[in-house]
C-alpha positions as CSV (number, residue, x, y, z in Angstrom):
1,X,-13.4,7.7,-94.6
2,X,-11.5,4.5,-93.4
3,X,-13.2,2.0,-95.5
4,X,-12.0,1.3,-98.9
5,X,-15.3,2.3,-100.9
6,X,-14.4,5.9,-99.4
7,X,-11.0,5.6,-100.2
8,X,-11.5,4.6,-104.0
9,X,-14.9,7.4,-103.7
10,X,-11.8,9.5,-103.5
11,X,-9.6,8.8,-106.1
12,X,-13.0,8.4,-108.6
13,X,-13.1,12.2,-108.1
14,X,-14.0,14.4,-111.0
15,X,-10.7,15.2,-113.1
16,X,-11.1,18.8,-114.8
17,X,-7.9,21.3,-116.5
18,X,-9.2,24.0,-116.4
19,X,-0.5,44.3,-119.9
20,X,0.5,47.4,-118.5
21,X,1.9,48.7,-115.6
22,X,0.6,50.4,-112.7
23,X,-1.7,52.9,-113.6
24,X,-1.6,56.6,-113.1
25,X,-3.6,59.2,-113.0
26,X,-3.0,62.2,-116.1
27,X,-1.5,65.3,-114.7
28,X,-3.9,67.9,-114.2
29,X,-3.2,71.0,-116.8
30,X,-3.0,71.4,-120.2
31,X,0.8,70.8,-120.7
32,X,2.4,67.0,-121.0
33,X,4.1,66.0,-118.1
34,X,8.0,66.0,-118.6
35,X,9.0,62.4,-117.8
36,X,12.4,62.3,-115.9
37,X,14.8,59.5,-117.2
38,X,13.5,56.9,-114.4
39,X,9.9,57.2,-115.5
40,X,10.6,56.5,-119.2
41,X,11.9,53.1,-118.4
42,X,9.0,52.5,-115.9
43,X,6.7,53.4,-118.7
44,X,8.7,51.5,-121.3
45,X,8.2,48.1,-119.0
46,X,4.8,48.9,-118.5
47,X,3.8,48.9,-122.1
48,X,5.5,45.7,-122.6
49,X,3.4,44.1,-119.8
50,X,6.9,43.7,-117.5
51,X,6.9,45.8,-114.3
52,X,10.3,47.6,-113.3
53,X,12.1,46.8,-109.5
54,X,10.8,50.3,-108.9
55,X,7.4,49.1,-109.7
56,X,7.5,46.1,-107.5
57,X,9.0,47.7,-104.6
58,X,5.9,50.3,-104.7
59,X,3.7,48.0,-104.4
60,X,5.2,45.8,-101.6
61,X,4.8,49.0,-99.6
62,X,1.3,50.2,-101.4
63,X,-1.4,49.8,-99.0
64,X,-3.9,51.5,-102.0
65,X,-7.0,48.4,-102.5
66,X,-6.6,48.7,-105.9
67,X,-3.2,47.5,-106.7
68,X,-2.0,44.0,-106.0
69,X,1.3,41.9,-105.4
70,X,0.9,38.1,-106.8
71,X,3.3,35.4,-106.4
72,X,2.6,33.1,-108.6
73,X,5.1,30.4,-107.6
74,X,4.1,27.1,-105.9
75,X,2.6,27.6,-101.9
76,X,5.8,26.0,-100.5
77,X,8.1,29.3,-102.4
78,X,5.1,31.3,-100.5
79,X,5.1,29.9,-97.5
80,X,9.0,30.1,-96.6
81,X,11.4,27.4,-99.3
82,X,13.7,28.6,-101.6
83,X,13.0,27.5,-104.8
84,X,13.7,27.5,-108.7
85,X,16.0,30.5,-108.8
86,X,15.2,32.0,-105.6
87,X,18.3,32.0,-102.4
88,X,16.3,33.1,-99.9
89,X,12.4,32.1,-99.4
90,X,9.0,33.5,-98.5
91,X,7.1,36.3,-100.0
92,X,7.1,40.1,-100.3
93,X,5.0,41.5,-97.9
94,X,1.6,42.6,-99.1
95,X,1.9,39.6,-101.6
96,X,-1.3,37.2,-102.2
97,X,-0.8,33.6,-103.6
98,X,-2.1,33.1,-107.2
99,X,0.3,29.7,-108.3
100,X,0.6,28.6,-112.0
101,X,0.5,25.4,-110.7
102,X,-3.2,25.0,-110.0
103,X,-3.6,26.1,-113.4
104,X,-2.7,22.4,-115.3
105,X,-2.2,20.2,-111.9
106,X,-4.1,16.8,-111.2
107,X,-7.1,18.2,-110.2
108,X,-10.2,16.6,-108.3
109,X,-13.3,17.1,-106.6
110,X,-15.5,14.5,-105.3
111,X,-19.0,14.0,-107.2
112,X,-20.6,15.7,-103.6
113,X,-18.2,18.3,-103.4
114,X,-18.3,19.2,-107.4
115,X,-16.3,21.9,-107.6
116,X,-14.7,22.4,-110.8
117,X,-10.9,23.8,-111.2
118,X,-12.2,27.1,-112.2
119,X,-14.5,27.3,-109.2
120,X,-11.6,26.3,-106.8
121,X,-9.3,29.1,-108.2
122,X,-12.2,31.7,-108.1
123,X,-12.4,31.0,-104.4
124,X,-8.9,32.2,-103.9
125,X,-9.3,35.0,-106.3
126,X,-12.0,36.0,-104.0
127,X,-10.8,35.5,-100.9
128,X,-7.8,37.8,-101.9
129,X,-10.7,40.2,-102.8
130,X,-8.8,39.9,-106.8
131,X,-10.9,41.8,-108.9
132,X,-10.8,43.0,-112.7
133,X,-11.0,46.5,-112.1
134,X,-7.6,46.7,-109.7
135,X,-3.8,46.7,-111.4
136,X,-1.7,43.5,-110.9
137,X,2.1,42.8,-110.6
138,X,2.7,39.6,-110.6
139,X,6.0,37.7,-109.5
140,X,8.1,34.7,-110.3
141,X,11.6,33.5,-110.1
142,X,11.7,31.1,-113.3
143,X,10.5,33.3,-116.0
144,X,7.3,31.6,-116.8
145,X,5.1,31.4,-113.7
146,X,3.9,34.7,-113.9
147,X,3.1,34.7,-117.4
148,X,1.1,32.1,-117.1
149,X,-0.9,33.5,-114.6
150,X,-1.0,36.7,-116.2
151,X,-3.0,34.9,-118.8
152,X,-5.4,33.0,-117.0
153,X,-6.3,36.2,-115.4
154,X,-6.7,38.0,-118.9
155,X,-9.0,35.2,-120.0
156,X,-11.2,36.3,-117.2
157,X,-11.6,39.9,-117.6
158,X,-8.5,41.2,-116.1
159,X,-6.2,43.9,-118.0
160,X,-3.8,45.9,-115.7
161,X,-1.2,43.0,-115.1
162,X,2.2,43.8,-115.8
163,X,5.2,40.7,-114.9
164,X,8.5,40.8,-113.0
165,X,10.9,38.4,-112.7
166,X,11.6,38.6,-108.7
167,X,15.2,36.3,-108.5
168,X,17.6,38.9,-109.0
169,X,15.5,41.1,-106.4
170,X,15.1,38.3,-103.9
171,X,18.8,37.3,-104.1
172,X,20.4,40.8,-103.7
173,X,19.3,40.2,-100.4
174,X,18.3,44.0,-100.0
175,X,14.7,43.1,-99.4
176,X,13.1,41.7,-96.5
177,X,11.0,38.5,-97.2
178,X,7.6,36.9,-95.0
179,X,8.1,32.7,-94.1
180,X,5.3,31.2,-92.1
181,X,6.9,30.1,-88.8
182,X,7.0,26.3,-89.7
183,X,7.1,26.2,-93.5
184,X,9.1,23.3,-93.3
185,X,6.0,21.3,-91.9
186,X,5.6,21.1,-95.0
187,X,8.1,19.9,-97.7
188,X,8.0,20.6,-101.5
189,X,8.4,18.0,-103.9
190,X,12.0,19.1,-104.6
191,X,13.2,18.8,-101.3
192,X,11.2,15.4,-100.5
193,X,13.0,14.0,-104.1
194,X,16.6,15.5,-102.8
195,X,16.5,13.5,-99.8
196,X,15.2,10.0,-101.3
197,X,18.0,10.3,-104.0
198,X,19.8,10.8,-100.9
199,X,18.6,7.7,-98.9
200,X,18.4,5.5,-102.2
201,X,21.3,6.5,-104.3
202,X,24.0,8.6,-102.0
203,X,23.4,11.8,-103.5
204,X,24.4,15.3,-102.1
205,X,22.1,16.6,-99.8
206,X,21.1,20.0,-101.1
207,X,21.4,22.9,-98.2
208,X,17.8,23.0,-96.9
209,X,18.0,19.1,-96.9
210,X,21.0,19.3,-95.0
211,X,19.7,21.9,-92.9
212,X,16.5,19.6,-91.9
213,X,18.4,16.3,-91.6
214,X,21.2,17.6,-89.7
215,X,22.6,13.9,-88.6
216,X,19.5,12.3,-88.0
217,X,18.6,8.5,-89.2
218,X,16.4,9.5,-92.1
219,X,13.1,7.6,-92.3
220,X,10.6,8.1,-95.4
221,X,7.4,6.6,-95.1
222,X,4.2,6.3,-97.3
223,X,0.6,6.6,-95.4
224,X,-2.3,5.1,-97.3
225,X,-5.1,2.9,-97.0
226,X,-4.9,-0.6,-98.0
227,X,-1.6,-3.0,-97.8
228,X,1.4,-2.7,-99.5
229,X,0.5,-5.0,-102.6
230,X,-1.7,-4.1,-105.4
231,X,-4.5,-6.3,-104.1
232,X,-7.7,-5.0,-105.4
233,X,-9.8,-5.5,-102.4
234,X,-6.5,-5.1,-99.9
235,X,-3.5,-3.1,-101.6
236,X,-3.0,0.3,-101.8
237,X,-1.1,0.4,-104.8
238,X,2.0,0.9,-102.8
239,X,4.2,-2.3,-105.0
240,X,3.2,-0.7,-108.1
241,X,4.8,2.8,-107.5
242,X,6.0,5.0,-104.2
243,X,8.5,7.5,-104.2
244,X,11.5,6.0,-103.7
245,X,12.7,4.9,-100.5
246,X,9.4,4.7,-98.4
247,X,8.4,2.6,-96.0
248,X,5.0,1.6,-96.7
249,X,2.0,2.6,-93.2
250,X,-1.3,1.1,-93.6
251,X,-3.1,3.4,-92.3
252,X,-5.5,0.8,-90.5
253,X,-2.3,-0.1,-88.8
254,X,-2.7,3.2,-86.3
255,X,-6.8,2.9,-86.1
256,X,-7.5,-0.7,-86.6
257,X,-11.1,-0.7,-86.8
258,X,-13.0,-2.1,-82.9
259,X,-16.1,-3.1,-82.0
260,X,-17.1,-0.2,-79.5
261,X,-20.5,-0.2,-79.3
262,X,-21.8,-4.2,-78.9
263,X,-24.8,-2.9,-78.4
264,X,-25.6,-1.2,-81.4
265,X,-27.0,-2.8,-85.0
266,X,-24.4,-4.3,-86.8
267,X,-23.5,-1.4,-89.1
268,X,-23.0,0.7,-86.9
269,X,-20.9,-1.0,-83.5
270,X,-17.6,-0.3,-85.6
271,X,-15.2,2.6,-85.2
272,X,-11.7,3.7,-86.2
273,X,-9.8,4.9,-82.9
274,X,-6.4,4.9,-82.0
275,X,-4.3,2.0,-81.0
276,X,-3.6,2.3,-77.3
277,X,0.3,4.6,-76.9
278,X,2.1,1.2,-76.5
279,X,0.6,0.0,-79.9
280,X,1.7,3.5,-81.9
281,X,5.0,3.1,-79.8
282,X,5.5,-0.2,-81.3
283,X,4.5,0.7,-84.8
284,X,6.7,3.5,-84.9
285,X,9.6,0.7,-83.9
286,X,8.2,-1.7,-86.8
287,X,8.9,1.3,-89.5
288,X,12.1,1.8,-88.6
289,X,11.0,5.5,-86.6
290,X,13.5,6.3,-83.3
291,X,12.3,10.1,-81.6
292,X,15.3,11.2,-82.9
293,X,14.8,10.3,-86.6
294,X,14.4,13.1,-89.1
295,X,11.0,11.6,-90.5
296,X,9.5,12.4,-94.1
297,X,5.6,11.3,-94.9
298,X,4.6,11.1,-98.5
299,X,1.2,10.3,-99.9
300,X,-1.9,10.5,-102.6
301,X,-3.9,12.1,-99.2
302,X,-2.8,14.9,-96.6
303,X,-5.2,13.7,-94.3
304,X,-3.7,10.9,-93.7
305,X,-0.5,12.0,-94.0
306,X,-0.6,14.6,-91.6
307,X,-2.4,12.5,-89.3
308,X,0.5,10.0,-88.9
309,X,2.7,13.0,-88.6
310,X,0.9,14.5,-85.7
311,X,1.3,11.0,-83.9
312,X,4.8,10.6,-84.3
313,X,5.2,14.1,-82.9
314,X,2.6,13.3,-80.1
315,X,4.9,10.0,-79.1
316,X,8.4,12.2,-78.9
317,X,9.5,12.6,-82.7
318,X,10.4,16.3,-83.3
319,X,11.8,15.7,-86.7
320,X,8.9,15.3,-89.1
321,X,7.6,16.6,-92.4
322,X,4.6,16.0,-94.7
323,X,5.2,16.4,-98.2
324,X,2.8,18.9,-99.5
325,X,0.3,18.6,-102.1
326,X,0.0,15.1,-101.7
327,X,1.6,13.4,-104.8
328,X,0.2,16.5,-107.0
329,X,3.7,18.4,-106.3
330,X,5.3,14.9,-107.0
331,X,3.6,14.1,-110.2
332,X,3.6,18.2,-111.5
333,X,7.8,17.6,-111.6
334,X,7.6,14.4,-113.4
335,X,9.4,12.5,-110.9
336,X,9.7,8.8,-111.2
337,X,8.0,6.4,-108.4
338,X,9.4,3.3,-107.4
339,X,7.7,-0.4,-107.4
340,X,9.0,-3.3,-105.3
341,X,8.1,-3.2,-101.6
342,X,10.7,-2.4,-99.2
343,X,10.9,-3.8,-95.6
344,X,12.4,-1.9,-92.8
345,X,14.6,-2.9,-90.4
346,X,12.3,-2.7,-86.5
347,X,14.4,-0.3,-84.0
348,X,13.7,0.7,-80.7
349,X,11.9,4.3,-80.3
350,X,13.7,5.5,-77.4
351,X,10.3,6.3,-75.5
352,X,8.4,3.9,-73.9
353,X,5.6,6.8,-73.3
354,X,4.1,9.6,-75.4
355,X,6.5,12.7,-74.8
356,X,4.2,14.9,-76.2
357,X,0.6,14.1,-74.1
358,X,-0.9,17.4,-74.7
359,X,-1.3,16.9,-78.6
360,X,-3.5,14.8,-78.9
361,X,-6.8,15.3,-75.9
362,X,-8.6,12.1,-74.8
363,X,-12.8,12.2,-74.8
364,X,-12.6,13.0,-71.2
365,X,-9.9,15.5,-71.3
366,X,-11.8,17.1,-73.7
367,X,-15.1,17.1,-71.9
368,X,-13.5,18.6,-68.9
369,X,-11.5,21.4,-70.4
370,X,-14.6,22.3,-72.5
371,X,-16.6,22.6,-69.0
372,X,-13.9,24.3,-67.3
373,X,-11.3,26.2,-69.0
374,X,-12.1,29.4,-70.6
375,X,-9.0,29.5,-72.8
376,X,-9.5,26.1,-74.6
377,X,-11.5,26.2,-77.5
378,X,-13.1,23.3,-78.9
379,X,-13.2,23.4,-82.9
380,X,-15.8,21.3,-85.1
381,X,-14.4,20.9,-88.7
382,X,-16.9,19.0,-89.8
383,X,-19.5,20.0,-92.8
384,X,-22.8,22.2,-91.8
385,X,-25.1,19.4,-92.5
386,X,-23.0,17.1,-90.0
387,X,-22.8,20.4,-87.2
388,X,-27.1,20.9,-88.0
389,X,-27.6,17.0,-87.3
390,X,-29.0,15.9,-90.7
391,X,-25.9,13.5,-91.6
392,X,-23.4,12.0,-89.5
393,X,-21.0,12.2,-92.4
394,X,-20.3,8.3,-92.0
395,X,-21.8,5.2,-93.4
396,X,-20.5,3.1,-90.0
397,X,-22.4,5.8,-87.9
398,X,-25.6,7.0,-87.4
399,X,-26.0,9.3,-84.2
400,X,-26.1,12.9,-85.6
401,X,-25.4,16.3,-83.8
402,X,-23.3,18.5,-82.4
403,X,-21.2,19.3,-79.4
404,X,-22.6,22.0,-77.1
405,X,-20.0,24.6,-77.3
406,X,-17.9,24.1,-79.6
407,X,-16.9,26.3,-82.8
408,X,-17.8,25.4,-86.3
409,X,-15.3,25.5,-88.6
410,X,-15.9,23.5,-91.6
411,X,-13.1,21.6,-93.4
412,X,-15.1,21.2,-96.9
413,X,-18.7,20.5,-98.2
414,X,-20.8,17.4,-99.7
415,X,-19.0,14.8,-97.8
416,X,-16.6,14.0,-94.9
417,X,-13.2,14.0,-96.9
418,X,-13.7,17.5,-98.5
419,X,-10.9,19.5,-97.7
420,X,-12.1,22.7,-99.5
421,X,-12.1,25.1,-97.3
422,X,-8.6,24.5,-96.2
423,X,-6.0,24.0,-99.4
424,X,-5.6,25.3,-102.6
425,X,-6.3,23.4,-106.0
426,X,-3.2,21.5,-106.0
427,X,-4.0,20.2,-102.3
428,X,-1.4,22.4,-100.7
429,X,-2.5,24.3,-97.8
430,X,-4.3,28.0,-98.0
431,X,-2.1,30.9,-96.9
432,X,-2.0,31.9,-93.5
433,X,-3.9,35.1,-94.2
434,X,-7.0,33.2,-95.3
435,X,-7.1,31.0,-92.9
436,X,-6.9,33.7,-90.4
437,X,-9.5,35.4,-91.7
438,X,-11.4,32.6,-92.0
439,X,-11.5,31.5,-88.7
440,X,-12.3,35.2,-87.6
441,X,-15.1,35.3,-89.7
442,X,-15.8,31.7,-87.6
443,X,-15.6,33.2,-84.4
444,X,-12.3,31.4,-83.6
445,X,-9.8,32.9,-81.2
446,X,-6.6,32.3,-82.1
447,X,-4.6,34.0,-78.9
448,X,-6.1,31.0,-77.0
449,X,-6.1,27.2,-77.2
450,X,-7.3,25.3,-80.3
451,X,-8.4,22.1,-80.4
452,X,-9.8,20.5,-83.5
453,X,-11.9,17.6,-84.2
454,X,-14.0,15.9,-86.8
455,X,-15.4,12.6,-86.9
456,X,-12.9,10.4,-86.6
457,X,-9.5,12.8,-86.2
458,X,-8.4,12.8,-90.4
459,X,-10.1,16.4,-91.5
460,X,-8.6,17.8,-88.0
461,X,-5.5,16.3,-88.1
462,X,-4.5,18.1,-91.2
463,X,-6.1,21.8,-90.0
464,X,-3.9,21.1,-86.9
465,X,-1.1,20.3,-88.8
466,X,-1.8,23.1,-90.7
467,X,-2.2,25.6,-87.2
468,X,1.1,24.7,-86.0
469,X,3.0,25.2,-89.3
470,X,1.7,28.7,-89.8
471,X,3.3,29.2,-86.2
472,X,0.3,28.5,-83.3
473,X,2.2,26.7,-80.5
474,X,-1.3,26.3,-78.3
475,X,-3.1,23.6,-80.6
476,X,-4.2,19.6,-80.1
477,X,-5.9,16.9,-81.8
478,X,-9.2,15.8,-80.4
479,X,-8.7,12.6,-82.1
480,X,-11.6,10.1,-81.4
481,X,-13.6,13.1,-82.5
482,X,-17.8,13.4,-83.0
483,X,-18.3,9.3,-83.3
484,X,-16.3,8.5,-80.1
485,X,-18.3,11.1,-78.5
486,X,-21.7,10.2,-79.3
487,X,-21.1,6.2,-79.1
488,X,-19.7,6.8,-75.6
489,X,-23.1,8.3,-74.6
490,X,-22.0,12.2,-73.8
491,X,-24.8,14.7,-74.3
492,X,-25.3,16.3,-77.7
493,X,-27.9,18.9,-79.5
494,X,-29.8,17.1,-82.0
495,X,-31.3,18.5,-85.3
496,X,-34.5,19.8,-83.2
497,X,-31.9,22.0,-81.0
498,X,-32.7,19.6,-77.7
499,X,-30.1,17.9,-75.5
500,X,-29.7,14.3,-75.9
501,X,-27.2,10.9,-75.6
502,X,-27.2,8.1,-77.3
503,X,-28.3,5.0,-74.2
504,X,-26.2,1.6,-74.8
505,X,-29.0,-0.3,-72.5
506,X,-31.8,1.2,-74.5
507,X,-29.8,1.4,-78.0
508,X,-31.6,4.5,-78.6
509,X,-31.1,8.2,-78.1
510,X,-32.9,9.6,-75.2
511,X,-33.1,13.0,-73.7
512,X,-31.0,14.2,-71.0
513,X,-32.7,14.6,-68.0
């Protein structure tokens, strides 16, 4: 995951683009139903393939299977932002998240994932149990969104969809709307663009900008692999384009890869931890970041974005956003990136210790709680054939197994950067109801404490991140994860189901006696 092979495995992923009303039932009788003045119009709309505010407002309130409410604006209009048109944000409740956006996005999927676009929007057509027998409204605020969903959905079989334009409905103000606790964990191109016009240029800061920044020193900053040039072997690409006004964070600058294992063949005595507190501390300094900075993190990859954003908030910095989607929400607007490479000025953090300690759990704090508290709940996010023991998911490791007692919760599938399981096809995150159900069907608890891990912290920083922005309070980063674990010699269960460690004198895996 750290290496640059990986990295450029990545971004060599497989590129692919993939009405009536509600329906009633015929009066019983031989006479025609009399239809009142109200139900002309309803049927009028219907049979032009647009739904009436009466219609809507059924549905919101329908609790019938067979009728569903889409929304088929971007996740971040979902999840709580108001956006193109729309003065308040979030969803009508009973609302499921279909976006047009996934429909002509960038799209990828890694040669061991292979998943094509089509396949990726089935799964959330599935696992909002969307079915070409039910009737559809479906809901935008620009005029277009919903038509364009409308005819994905016909291509594949569906034909009770009628449309509704939802702005003037949402800004009345007479109806009650759902936000995730935290959406603005997450920050929608629009916004992110608002406040580097902002930093570079001067410009206004819109209301939910202004909202955000409050007075804060604003501090944008781009997380990627590789330096800030375009070196082919070293850069990331960074001098050739960023959004404007970011800061450039190597992201071997917070887990500089450390011989940990001396003892092991040469492949595999590497790993990517951490840098000690004082080191992130002084990183933080060296991009310009103070605790009381309003901090923005951009990038091609949530993973790594998020994981950067769950450090500054473990060192003391409330203030932080991830844009979401990656660079997908970026590039979907047409925005222009910036080349050059800009150098920030060092400051001092205002911490000279992690303010937030509990965020991110140590091996040994880990170990213990796992032993000894019942409410703590260890959560593997790593693929099956990395929880069964048949691949350690890294080329730099080679113990394989799994953690007795811990929960398996799979980020993705094929390889260990697949994020499938956890975001939608434009890489923004799942709604809160799938991943809820999700991690019920996993055998997760969410009234109690949840503490994710994966092989080197990047999958389970993001489903962290992700936690805490749908509003779970109780959640932490196991950071140095399944390769930390087994280097340090802790007991696992192998493939064969038997309890083993990995032995530095012996540089071998024995049983536990």
């Amino acid at each position: 995951m750290k290496r640059k092979a990986v990295i450029m495995l990545m971004l060599a992923a497989v590129l692919a683009f993939g009405g009536c009303g509600k329906s009633e039932e015929a009066p019983s009788g031989d006479e025609p139903k009399e239809e009142t003045a109200s139900e002309e119009k309803t049927s009028e709309e219907s049979a032009s393939g647009e739904a009436s505010e009466e219609d809507v407002l059924a549905y919101i309130t329908d609790t019938d299977e067979n009728t569903v409410l889409v929304d088929a604006r971007v996740a971040d209009a979902y999840q709580g932002w108001a956006l193109d048109g729309a003065e308040k944000g979030g969803h009508f409740e009973n609302a499921v998240n279909i976006s047009a956006q996934w429909l002509d996005c960038e799209y990828e999927s890694n040669e061991k994932e292979n998943k094509t676009r089509e396949e990726s929007i089935q799964k959330e057509l599935d696992a909002n149990a969307m079915t070409a027998e039910k009737s559809y409204i479906i809901y935008d605020t620009n005029g277009k969104d919903a038509a364009a969903v409308k005819g994905y959905l016909e291509k594949n079989g569906y034909k009770n969809i009628s449309t509704f334009n939802a702005a003037d409905l949402i800004n009345s103000g007479s109806q009650t709307l759902v936000s995730y606790a935290n959406y603005n964990m997450y920050m929608p191109a629009e916004i992110v663009k608002n406040i580097a016009d902002h930093v570079v240029d001067g410009a206004e800061l819109g209301d939910q900008a202004a909202d955000i920044v409050k007075d804060a020193p604003i501090v944008l900053l781009d997380v990627s692999w590789g330096d800030e040039t375009n070196n082919e072997e070293t850069g990331s690409g960074y001098e050739d384009g960023h959004v404007p006004g970011t800061v450039h964070v190597n992201t071997d600058e917070y887990e500089t890869p450390k011989v940990y294992v001396e003892e092991k063949d040469e492949d595999y005595r590497s790993e990517w931890r951490l840098i000690p507190d004082e080191e992130l501390i002084a990183l933080a300094e060296a991009k310009g970041v103070t605790k009381d900075s309003c901090v923005v993190i951009v990038g091609y990859e949530p993973m790594a974005t998020t994981r950067m954003a769950i450090i500054l908030k473990y060192l003391g910095c409330e203030n932080v956003h991830v844009m979401s989607e990656g660079l997908v929400g970026w590039n979907a607007k047409g925005y222009e990136m910036q080349s050059g490479i800009i150098k920030p000025e060092k400051v001092s953090f205002g911490a000279d210790k992690p303010q937030n300690p509990d965020l991110i759990d140590t091996i040994d704090e880990a170990e213990d709680k796992l032993a000894n508290d019942s409410n703590f709940q260890l959560i593997d996010t790593r693929t099956i054939e990395e929880w069964n023991g048949e691949d350690s998911g890294y080329s730099y490791h080679d113990l394989m197994g799994r953690i007795d007692g811990t929960i398996h919760s799979e980020s993705g599938i094929g390889y260990s950067s697949s994020m499938y399981y956890y975001r939608n096809p434009d890489k923004s995150m799942r709604s809160k109801e799938i991943l809820e159900a999700m991690w019920k069907d996993q055998g997760i608890d969410t009234g109690k404490h949840m503490s994710f891990f994966c092989g080197s912290g990047w999958r389970a920083a993001e489903e962290a991140w992700d936690a805490m922005m749908i509003g779970y309070a109780d959640v932490s980063l196991y950071s140095d994860g399944w390769i930390g674990w087994s280097n340090e010699g802790h007991p696992y269960i192998d493939k064969d189901g038997k309890t083993v460690h990995y032995d530095k004198e012996q540089n071998k895996v024995v049983p536990v006696e």
